[in-house]
C-alpha positions as CSV (number, residue, x, y, z in Angstrom):
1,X,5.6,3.7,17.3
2,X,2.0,4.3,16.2
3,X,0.9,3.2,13.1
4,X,-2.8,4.1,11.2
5,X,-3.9,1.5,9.2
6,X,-6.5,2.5,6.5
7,X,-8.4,0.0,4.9
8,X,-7.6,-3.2,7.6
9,X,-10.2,-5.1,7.3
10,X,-9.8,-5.8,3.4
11,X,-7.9,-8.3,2.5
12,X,-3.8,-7.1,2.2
13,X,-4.8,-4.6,5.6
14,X,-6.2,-7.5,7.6
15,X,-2.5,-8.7,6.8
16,X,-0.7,-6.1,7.9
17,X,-2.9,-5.3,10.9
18,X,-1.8,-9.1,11.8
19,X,2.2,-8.3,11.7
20,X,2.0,-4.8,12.9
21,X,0.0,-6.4,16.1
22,X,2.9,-9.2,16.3
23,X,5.8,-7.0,16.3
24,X,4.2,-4.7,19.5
25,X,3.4,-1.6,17.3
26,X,0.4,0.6,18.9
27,X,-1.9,0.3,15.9
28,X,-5.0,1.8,14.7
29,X,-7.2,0.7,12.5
30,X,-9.2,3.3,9.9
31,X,-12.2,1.5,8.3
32,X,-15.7,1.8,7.2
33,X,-17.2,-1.1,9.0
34,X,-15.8,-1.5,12.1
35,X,-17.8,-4.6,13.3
36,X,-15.5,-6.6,10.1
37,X,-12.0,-6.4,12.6
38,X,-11.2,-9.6,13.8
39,X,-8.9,-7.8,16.6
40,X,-9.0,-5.2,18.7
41,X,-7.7,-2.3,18.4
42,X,-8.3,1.5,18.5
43,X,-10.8,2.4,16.0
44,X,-11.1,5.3,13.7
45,X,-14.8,4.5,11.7
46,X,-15.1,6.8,8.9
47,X,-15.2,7.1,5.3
48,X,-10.8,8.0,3.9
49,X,-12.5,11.4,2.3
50,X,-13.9,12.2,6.2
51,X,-10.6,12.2,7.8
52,X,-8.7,15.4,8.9
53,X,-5.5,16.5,9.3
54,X,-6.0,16.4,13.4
55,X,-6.7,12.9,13.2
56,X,-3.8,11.7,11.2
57,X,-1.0,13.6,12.6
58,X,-0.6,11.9,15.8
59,X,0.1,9.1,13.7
60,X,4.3,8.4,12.8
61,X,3.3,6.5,9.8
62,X,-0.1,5.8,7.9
63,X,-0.1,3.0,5.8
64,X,-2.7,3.3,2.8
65,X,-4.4,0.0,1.9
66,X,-7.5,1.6,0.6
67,X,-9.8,-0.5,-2.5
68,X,-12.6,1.1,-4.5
69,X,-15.7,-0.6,-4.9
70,X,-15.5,-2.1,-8.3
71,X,-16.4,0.5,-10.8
72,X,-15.0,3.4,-8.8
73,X,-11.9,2.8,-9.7
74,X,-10.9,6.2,-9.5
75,X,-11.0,6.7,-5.9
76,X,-7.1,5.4,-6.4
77,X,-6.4,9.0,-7.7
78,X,-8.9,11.1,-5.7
79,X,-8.2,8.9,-2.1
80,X,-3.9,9.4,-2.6
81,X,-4.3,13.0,-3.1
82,X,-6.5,13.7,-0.2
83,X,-4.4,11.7,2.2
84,X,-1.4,13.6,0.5
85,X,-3.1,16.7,1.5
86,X,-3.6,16.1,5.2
87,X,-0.4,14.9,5.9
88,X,2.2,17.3,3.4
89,X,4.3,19.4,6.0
90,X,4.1,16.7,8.7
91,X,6.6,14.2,9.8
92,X,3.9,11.5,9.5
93,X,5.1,9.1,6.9
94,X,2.7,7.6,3.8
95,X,3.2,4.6,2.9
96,X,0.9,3.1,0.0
97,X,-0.2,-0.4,-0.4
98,X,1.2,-0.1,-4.5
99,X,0.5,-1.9,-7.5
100,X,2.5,-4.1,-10.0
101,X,1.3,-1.4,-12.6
102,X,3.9,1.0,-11.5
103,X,6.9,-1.1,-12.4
104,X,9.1,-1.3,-15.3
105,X,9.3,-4.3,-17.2
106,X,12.3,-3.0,-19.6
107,X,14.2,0.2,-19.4
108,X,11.4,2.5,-21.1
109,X,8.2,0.7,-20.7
110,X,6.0,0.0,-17.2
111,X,3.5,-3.1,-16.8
112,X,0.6,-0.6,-17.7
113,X,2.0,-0.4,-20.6
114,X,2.0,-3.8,-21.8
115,X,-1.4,-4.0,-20.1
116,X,-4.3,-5.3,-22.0
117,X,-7.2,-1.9,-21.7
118,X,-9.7,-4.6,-22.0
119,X,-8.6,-6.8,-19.4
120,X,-10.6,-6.6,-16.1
121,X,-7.7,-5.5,-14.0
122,X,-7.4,-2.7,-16.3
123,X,-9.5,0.2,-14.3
124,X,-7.3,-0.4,-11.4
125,X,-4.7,-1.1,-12.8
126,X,-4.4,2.5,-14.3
127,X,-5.6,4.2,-11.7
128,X,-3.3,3.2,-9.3
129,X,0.1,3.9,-12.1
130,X,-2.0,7.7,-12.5
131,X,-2.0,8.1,-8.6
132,X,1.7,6.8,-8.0
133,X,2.8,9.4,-10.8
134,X,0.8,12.0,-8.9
135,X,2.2,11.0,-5.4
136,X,5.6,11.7,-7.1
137,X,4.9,15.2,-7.8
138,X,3.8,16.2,-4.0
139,X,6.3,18.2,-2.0
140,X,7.0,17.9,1.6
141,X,5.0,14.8,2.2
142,X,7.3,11.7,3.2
143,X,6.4,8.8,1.4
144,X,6.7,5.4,0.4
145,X,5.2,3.3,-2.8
146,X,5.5,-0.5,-2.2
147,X,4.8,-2.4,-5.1
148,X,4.0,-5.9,-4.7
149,X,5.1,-8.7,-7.8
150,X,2.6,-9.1,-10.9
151,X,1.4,-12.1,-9.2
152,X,-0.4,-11.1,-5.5
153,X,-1.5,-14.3,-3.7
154,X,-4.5,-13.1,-1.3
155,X,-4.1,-16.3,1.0
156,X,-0.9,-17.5,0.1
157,X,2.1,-18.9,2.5
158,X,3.4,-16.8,5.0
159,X,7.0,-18.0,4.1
160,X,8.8,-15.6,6.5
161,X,11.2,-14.1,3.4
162,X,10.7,-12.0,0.7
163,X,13.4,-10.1,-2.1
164,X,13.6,-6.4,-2.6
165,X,13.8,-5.1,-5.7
166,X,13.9,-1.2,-7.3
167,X,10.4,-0.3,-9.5
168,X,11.7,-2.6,-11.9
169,X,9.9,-5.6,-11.7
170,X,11.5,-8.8,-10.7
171,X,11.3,-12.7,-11.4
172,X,12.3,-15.6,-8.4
173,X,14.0,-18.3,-10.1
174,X,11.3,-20.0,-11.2
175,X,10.5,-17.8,-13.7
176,X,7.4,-16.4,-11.3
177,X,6.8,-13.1,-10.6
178,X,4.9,-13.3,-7.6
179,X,4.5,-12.8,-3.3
180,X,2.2,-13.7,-0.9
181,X,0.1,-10.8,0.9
182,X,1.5,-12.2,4.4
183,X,5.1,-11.8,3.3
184,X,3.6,-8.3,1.5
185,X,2.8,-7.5,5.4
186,X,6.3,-8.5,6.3
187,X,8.0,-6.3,4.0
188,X,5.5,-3.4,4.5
189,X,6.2,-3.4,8.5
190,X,9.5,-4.2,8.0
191,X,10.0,-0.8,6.0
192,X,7.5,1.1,8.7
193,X,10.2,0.1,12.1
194,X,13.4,0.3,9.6
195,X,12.4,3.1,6.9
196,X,14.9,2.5,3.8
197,X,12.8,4.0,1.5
198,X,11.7,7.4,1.9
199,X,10.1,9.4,-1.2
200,X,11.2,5.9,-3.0
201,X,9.1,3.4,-5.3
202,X,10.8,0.1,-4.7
203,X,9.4,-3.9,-5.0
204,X,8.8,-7.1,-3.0
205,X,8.8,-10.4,-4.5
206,X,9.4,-14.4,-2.8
């Protein structure tokens, strides 16, 4: 299986670059700055906005772990809908590296909405709930949005487990909403070998 990864040298695509390597998958790594991979692998160095639809569509699956500089917050929107582009009427599947924002917290309101517009999360926040309700709307691209818990530990334990939920979001029992980005990486490769989840929003949590 060959897998794209764009974004893997920040930090939830260094992750997953690590357990798509350790499960044997032929990866390759789309990023800016090349020299930041810790691994090797086959390299595509370009800006997300540079690539084509040639250079994605030997690819079964493209995982999307692209982050906008601070302030540019925006690219969420502008970055899903070009990758959308280049791969709508192709079997290659898209599967986004989602946010928490996405995910409803009762049956008629979504953590965005409960959101604090002030808070410094916000900007992202947002823009990533505006791009997931775009991705929604696009026809004949195979997707998947994963959504990681409220609480997204950068260099938390690589427990080995995680839960699945829907897009509703989920506590463990102690009352934490949260996941590590290694588990993150399990669940996200996991669904990549074994898809369960095509044109579907679901959740991870530990």
């Amino acid at each position: 299986m060959k897998l794209a990864i764009i974004g893997a040298t920040g930090h939830a695509g260094s992750l997953i670059l690590k357990e798509a390597l350790t499960r044997d998958l032929t990866v390759t790594a789309i990023v800016r700055h090349p020299e930041k991979l810790t691994v090797k692998v086959p390299v595509i160095a370009k800006e997300l906005f540079d690539l084509t639809k040639e250079e994605l569509a030997s690819f079964d699956a493209v995982i999307d772990a692209f982050r906008p500089p601070v302030g540019q917050e925006e690219l969420h929107q502008t970055s899903l809908k070009h990758l959308s582009t280049l791969l709508q009427g192709t079997d290659t599947r898209l599967i986004v590296v989602g946010g928490a924002s996405s995910l409803f917290v009762d049956e008629s309101h979504r953590m965005i909405d409960v959101s604090d517009p002030k808070a410094d999360y916000y900007p992202t926040a947002y823009n990533m709930y505006q791009a997931f309700l775009a991705l929604k709307t696009e026809q004949n691209v195979h997707w998947t949005y994963l959504s990681p818990a409220a609480d997204f530990i950068p260099a938390g334990t690589r427990t080995g487990h995680y839960q699945i939920s829907d897009d509703h979001l989920q506590k463990n029992a102690a009352g934490k909403s949260e996941i590590s980005m290694a588990d993150y990486a399990i669940a996200i490769i996991d669904e990549v070998i074994e898809p369960h989840h095509l044109n579907q929003h679901f959740s991870v949590y530990n």
